[in-house]
mmCIF file as Biopython writes it, N, C-alpha, C and O atoms, coordinates in Angstrom:
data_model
#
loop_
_atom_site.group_PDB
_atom_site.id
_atom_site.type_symbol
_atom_site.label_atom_id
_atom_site.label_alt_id
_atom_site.label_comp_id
_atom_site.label_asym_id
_atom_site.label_entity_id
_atom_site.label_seq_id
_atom_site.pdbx_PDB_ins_code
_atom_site.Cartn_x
_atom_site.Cartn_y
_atom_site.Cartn_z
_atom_site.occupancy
_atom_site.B_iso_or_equiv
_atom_site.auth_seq_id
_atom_site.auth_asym_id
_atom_site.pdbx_PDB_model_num
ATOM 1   N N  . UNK A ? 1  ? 32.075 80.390  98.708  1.0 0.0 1  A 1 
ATOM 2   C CA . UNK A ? 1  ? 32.540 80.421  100.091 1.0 0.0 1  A 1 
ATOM 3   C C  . UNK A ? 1  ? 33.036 79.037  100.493 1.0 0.0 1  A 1 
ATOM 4   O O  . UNK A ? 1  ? 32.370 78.125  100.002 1.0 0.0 1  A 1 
ATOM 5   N N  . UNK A ? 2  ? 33.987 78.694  101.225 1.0 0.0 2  A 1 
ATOM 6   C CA . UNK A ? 2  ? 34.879 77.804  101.671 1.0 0.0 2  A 1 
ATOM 7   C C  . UNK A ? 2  ? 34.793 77.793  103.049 1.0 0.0 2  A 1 
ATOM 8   O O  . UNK A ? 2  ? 34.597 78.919  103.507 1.0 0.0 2  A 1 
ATOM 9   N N  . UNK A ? 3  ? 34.904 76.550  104.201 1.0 0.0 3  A 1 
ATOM 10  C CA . UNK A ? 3  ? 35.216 76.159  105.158 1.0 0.0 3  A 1 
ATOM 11  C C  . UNK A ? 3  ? 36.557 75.934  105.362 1.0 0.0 3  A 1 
ATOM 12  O O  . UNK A ? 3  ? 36.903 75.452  106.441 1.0 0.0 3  A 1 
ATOM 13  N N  . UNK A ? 4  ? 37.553 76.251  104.338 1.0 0.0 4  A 1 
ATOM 14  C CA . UNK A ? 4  ? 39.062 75.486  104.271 1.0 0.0 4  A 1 
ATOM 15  C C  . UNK A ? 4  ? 39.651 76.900  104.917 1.0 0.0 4  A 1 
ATOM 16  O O  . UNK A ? 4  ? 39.282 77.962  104.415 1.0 0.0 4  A 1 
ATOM 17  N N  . UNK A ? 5  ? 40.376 76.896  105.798 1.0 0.0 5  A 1 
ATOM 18  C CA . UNK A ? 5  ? 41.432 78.029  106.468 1.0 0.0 5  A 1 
ATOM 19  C C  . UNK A ? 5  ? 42.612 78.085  105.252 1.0 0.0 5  A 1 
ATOM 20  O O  . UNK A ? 5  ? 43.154 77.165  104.640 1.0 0.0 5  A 1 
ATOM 21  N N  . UNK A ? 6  ? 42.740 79.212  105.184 1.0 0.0 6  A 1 
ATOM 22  C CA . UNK A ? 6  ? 43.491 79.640  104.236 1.0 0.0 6  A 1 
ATOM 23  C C  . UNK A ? 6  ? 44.941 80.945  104.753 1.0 0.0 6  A 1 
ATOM 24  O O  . UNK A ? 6  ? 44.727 82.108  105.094 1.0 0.0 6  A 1 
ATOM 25  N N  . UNK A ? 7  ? 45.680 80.586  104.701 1.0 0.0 7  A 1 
ATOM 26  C CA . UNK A ? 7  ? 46.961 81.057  105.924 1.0 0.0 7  A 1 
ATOM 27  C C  . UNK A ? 7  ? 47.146 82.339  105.077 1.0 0.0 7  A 1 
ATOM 28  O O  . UNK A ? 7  ? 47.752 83.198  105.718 1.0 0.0 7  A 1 
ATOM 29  N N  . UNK A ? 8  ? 46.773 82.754  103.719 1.0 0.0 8  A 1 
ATOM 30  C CA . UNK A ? 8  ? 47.320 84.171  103.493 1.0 0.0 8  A 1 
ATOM 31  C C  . UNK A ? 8  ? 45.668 84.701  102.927 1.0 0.0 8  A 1 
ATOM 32  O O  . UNK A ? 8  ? 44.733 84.007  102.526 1.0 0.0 8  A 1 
ATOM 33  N N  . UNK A ? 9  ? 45.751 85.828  103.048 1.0 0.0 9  A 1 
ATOM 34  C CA . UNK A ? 9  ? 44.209 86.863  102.470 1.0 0.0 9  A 1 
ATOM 35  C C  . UNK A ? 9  ? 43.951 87.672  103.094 1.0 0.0 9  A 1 
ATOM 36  O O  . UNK A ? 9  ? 44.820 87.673  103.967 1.0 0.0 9  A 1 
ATOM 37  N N  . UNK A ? 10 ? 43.250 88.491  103.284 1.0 0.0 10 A 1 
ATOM 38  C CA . UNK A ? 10 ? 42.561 89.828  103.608 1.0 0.0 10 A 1 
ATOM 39  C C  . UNK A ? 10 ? 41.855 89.167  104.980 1.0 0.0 10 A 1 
ATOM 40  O O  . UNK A ? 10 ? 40.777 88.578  104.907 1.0 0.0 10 A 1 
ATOM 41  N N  . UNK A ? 11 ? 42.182 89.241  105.543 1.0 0.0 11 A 1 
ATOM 42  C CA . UNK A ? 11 ? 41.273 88.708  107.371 1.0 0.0 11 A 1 
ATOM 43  C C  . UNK A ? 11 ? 40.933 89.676  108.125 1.0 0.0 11 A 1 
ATOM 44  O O  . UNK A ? 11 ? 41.903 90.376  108.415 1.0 0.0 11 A 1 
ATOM 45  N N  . UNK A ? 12 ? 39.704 90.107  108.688 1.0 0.0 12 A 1 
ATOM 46  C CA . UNK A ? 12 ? 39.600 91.203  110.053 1.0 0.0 12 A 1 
ATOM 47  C C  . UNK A ? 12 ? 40.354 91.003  111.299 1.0 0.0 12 A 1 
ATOM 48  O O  . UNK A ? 12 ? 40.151 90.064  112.067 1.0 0.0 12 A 1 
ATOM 49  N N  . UNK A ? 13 ? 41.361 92.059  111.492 1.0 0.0 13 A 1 
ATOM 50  C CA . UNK A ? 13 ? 42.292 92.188  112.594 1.0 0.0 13 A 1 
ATOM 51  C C  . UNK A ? 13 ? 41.724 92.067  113.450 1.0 0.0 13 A 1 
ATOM 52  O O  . UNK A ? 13 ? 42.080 91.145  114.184 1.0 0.0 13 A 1 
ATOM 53  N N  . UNK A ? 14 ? 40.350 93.015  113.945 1.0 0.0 14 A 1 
ATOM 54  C CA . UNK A ? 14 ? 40.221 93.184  115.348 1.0 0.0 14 A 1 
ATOM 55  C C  . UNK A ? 14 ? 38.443 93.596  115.073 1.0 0.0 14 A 1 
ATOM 56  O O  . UNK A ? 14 ? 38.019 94.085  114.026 1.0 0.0 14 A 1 
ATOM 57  N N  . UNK A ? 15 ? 37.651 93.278  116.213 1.0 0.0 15 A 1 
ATOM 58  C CA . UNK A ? 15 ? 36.356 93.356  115.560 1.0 0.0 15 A 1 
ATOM 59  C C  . UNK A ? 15 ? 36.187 94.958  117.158 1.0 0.0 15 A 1 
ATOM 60  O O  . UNK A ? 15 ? 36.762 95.010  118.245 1.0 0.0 15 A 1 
ATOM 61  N N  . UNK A ? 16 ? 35.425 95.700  116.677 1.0 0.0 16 A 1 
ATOM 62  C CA . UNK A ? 16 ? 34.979 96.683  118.025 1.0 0.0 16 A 1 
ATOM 63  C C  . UNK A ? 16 ? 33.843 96.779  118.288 1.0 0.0 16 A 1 
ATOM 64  O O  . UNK A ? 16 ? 33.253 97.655  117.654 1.0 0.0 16 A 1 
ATOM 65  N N  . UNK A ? 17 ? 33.190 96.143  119.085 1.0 0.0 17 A 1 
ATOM 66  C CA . UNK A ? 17 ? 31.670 95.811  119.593 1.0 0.0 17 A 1 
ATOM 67  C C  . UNK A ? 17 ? 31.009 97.012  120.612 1.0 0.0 17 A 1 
ATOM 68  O O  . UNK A ? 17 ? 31.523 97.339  121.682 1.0 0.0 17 A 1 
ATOM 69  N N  . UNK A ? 18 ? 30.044 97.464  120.176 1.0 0.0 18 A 1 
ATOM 70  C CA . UNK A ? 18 ? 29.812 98.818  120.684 1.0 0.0 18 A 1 
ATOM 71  C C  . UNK A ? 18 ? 28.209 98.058  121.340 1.0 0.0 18 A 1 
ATOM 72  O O  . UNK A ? 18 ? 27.892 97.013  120.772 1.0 0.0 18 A 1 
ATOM 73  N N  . UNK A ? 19 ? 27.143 98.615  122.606 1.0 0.0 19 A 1 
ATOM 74  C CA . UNK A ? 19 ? 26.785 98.294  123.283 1.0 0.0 19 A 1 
ATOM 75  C C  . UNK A ? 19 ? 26.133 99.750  123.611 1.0 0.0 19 A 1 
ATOM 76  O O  . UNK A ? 19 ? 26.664 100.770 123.170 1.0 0.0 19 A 1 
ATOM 77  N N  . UNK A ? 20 ? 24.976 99.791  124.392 1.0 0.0 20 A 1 
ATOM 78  C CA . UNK A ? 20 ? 24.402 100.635 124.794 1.0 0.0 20 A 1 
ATOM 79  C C  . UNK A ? 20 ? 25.381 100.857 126.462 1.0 0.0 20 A 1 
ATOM 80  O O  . UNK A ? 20 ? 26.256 100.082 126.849 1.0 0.0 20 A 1 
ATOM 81  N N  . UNK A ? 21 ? 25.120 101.547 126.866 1.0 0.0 21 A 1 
ATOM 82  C CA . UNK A ? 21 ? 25.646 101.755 128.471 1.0 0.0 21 A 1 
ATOM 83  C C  . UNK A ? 21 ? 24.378 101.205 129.539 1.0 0.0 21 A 1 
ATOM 84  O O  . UNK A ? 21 ? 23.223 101.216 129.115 1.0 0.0 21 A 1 
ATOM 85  N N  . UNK A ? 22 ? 24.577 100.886 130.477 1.0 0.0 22 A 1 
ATOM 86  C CA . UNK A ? 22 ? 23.528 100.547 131.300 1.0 0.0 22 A 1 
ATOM 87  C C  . UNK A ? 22 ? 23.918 100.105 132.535 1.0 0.0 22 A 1 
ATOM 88  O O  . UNK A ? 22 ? 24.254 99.018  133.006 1.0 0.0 22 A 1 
ATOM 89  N N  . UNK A ? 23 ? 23.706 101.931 133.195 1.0 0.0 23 A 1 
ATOM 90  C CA . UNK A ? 23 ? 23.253 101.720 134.389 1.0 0.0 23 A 1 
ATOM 91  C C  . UNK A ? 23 ? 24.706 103.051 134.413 1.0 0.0 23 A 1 
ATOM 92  O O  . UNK A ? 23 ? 24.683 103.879 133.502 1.0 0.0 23 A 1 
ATOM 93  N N  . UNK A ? 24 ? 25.848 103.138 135.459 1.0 0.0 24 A 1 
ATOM 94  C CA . UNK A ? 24 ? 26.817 103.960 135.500 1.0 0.0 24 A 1 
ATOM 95  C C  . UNK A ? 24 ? 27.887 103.605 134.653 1.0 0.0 24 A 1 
ATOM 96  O O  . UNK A ? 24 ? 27.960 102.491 134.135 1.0 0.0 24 A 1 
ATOM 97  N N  . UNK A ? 25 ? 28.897 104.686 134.451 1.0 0.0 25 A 1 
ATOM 98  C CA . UNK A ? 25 ? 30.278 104.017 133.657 1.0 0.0 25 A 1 
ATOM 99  C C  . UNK A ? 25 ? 31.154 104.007 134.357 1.0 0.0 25 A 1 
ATOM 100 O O  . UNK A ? 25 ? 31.353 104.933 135.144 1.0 0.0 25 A 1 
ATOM 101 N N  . UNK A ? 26 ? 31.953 102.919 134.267 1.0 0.0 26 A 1 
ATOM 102 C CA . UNK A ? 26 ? 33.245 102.478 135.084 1.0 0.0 26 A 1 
ATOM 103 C C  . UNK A ? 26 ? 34.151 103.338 134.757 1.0 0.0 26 A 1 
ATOM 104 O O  . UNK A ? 26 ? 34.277 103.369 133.532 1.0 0.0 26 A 1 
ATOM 105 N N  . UNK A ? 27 ? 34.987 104.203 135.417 1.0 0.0 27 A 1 
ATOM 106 C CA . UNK A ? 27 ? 36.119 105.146 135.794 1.0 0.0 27 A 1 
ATOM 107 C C  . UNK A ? 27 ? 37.276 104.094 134.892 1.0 0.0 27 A 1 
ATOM 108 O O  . UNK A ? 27 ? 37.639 102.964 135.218 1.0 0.0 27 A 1 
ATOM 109 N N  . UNK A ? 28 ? 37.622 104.763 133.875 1.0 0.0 28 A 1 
ATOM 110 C CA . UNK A ? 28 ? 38.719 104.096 132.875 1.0 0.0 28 A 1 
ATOM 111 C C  . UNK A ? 28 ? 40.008 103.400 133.368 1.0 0.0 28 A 1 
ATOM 112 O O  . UNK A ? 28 ? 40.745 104.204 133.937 1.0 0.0 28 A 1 
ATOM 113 N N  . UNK A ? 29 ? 40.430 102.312 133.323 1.0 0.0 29 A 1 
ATOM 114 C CA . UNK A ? 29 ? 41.756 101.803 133.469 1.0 0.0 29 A 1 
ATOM 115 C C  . UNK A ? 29 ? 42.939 102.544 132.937 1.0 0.0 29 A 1 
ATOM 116 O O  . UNK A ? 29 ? 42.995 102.422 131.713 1.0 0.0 29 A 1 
ATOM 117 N N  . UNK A ? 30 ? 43.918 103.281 133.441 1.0 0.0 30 A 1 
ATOM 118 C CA . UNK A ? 30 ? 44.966 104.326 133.246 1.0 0.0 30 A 1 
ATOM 119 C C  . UNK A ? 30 ? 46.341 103.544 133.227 1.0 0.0 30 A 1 
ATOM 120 O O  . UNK A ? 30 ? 46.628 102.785 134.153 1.0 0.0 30 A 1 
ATOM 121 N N  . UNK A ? 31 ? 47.426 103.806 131.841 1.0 0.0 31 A 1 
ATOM 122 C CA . UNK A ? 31 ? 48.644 103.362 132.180 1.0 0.0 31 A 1 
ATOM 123 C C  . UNK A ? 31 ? 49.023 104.393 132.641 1.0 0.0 31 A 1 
ATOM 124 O O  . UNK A ? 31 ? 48.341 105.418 132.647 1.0 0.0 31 A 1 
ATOM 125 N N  . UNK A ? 32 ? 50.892 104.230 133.391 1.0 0.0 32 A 1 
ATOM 126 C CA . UNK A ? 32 ? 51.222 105.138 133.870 1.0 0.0 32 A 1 
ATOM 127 C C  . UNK A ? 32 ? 51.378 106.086 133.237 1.0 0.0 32 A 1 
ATOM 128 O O  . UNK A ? 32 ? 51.526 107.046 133.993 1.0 0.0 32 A 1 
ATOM 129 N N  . UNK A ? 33 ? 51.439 106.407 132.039 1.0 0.0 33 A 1 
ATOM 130 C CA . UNK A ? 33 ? 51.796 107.487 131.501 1.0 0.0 33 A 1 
ATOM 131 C C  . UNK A ? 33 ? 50.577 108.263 131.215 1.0 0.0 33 A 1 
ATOM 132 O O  . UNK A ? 33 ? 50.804 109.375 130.738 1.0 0.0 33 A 1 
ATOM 133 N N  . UNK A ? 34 ? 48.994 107.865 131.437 1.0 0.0 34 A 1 
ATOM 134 C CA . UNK A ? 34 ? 47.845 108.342 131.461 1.0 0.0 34 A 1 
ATOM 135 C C  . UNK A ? 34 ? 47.085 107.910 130.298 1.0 0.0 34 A 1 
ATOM 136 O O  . UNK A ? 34 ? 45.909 108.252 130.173 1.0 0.0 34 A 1 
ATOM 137 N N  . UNK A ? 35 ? 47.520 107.375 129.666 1.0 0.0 35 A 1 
ATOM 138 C CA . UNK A ? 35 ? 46.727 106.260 128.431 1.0 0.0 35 A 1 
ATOM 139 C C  . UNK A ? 35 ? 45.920 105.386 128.748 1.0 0.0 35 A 1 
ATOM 140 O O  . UNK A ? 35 ? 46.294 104.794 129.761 1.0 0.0 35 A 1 
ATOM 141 N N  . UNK A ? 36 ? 45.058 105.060 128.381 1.0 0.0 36 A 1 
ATOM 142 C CA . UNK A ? 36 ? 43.867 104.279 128.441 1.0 0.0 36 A 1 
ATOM 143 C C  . UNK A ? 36 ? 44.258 102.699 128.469 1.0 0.0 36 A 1 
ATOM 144 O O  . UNK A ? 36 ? 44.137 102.166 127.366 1.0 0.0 36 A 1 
ATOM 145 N N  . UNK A ? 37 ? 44.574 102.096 129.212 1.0 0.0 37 A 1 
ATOM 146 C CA . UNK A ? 37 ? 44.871 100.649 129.092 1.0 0.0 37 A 1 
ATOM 147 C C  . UNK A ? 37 ? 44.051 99.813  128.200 1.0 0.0 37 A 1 
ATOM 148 O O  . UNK A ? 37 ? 42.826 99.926  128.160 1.0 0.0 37 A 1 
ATOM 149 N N  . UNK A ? 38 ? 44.835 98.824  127.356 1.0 0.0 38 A 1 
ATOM 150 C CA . UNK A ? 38 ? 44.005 98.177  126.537 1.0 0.0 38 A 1 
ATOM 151 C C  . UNK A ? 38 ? 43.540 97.053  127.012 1.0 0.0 38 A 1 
ATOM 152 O O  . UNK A ? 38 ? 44.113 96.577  127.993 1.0 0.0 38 A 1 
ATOM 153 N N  . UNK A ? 39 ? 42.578 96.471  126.527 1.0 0.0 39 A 1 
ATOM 154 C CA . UNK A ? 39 ? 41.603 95.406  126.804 1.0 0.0 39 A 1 
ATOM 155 C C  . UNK A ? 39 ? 41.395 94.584  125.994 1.0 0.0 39 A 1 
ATOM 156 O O  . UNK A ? 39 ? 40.598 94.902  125.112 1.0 0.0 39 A 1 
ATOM 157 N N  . UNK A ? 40 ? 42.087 93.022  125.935 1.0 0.0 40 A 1 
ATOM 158 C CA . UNK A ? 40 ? 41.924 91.964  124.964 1.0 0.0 40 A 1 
ATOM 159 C C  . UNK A ? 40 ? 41.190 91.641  125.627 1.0 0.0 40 A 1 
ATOM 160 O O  . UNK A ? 40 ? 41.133 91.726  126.853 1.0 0.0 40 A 1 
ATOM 161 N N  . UNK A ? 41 ? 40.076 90.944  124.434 1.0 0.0 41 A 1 
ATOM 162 C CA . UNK A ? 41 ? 38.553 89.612  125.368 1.0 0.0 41 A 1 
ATOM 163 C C  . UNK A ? 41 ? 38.970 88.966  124.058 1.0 0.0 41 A 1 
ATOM 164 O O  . UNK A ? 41 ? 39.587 89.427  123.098 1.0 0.0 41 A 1 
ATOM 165 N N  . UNK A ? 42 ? 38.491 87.850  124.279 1.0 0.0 42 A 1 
ATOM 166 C CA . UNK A ? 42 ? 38.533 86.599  122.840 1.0 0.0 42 A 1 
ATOM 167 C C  . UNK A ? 42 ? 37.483 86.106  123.796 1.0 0.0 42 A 1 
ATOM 168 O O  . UNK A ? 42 ? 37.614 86.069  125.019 1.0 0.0 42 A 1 
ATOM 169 N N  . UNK A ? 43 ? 36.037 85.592  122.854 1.0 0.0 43 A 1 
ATOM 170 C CA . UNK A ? 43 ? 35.160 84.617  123.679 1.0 0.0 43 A 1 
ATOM 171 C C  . UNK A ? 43 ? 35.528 83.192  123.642 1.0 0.0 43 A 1 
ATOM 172 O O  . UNK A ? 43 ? 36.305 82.639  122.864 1.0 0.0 43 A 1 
ATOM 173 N N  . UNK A ? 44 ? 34.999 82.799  124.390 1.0 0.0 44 A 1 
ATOM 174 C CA . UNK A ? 44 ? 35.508 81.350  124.183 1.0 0.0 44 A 1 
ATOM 175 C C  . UNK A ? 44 ? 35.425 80.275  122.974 1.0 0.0 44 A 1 
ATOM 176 O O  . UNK A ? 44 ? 36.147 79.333  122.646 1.0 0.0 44 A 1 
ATOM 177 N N  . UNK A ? 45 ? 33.807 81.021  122.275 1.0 0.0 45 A 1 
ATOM 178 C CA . UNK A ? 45 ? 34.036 80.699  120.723 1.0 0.0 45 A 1 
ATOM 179 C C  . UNK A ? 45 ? 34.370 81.288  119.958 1.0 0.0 45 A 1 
ATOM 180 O O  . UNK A ? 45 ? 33.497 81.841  119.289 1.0 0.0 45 A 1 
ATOM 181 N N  . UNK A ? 46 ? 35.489 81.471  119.677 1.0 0.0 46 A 1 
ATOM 182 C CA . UNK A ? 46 ? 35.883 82.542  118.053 1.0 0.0 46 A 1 
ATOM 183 C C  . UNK A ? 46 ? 36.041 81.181  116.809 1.0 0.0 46 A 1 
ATOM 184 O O  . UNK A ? 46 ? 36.282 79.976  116.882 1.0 0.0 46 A 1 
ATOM 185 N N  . UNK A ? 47 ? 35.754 82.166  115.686 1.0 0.0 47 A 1 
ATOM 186 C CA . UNK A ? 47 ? 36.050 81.441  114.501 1.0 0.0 47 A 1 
ATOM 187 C C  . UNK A ? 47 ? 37.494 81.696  114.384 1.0 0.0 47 A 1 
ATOM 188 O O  . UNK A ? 47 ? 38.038 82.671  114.902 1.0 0.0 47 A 1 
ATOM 189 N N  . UNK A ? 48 ? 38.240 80.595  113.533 1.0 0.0 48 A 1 
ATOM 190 C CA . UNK A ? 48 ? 39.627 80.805  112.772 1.0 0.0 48 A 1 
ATOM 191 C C  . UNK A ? 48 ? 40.207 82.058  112.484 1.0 0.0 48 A 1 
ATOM 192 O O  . UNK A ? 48 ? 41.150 82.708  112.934 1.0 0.0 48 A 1 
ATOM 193 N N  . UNK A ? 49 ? 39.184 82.230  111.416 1.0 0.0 49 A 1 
ATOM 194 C CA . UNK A ? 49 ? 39.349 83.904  110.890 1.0 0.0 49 A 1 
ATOM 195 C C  . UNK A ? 49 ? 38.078 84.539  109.982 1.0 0.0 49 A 1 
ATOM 196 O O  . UNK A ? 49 ? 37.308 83.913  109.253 1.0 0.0 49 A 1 
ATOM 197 N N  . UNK A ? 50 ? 38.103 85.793  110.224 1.0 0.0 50 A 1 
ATOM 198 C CA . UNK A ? 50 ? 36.761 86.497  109.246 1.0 0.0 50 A 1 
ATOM 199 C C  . UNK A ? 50 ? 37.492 87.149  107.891 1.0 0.0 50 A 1 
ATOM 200 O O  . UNK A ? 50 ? 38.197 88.151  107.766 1.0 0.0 50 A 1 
ATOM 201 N N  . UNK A ? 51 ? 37.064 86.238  107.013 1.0 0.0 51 A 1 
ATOM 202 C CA . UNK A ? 51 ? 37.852 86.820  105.505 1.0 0.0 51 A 1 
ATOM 203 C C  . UNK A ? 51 ? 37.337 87.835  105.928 1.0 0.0 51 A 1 
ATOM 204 O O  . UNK A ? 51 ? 36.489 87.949  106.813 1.0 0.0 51 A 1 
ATOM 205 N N  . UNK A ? 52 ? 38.219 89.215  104.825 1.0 0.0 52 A 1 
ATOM 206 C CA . UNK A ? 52 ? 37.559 90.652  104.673 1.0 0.0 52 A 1 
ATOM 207 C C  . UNK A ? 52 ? 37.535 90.971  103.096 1.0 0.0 52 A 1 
ATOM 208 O O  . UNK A ? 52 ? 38.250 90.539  102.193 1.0 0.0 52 A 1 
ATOM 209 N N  . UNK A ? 53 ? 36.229 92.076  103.080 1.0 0.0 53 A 1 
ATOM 210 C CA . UNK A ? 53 ? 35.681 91.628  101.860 1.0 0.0 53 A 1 
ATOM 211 C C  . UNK A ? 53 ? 36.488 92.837  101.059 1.0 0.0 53 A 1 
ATOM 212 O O  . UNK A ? 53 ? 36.421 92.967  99.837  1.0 0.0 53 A 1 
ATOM 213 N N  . UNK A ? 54 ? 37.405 93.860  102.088 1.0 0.0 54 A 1 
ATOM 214 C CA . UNK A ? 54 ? 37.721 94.979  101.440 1.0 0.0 54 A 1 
ATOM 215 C C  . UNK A ? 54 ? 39.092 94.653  100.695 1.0 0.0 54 A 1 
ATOM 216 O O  . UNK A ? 54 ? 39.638 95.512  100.004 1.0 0.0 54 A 1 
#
């Protein structure tokens, strides 16, 4: 394993963090066409990149 960023390889696109619910659920954000609006978060610490092992 390496600390060196490496600009080409197998990297995880997008990570999906799943969570218990707690308490009510918020009524979904709708585009106009009735699609589910998407939701970028980046925390304020992300790493570079997460090699992927697949």
């Amino acid at each position: 394993m390496t600390d060196e960023f490496e600009e080409e390889g197998p990297y995880i696109d997008f990570v999906i963090r799943l969570s218990p619910l707690a308490g009510d659920m918020a009524e979904p954000a709708l585009e106009e066409d009735g699609c589910l609006q998407w939701e970028f978060r980046k925390p304020a610490i992300c790493p570079a990149g997460i090699r992927s092992t697949l």
